[in-house]
N, C-alpha and C positions, 0 to 999 in steps of 0.2 A: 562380526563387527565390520562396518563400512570401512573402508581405506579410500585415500586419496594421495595423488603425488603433486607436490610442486613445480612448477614450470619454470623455466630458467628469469621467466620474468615476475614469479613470486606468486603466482595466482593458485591456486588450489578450485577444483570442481568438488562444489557438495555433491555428494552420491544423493542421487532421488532419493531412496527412502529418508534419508537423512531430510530431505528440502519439502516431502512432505509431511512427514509428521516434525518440523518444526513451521510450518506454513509457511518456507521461504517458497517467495517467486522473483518475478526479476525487476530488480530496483530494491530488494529489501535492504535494510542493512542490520548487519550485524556487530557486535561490539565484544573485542578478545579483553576479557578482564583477568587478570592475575591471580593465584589461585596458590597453596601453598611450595608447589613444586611445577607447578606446568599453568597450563591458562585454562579458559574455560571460554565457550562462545555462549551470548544470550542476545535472540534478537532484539534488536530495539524496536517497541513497540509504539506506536503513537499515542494521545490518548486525543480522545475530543475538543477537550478545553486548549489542548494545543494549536487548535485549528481554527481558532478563536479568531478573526482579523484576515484572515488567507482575501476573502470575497470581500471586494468593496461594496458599500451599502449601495441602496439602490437612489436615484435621485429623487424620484419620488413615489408612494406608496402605493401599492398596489392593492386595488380593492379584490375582493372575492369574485364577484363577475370574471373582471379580467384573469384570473387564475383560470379559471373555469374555459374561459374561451380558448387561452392558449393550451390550455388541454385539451380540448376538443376539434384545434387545429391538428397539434402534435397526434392525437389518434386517428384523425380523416389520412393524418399524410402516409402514417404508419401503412393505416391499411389498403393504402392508394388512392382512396377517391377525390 
């Protein structure tokens, strides 16, 4: 079973196996919920529709062309030319 020790400033290190099969990396968060006698961790997951409004809309619409071009930019630069 992983172990972990507390540091005088409260922090605890997930043992890797632990960080990867719960697919933490850094930045994730995690949430201690209370449990009959002890807590329980479950990370907190986003979902999509959370992320609803993050990106300001654009001013104006972008046709297909233009999608196309800036793609074909972004691959020229990629591959140097």
């Amino acid at each position: 079973m992983p172990t972990a020790t507390m540091t005088s400033k409260g922090q605890v290190t997930v043992p890797v196996e632990v960080r990867h099969q719960l697919g933490l990396v850094a930045g994730s968060r995690v949430d201690f919920v209370p449990d009959a006698q002890s807590y329980r961790i479950e990370v907190r997951r986003r979902s999509l529709a959370s992320l609803f409004g993050v990106l300001p809309k654009p001013s104006a619409p972008v046709t297909l062309e233009d999608m196309d071009a800036g793609i074909a930019r972004g691959a020229a630069a990629t591959m140097g030319e």
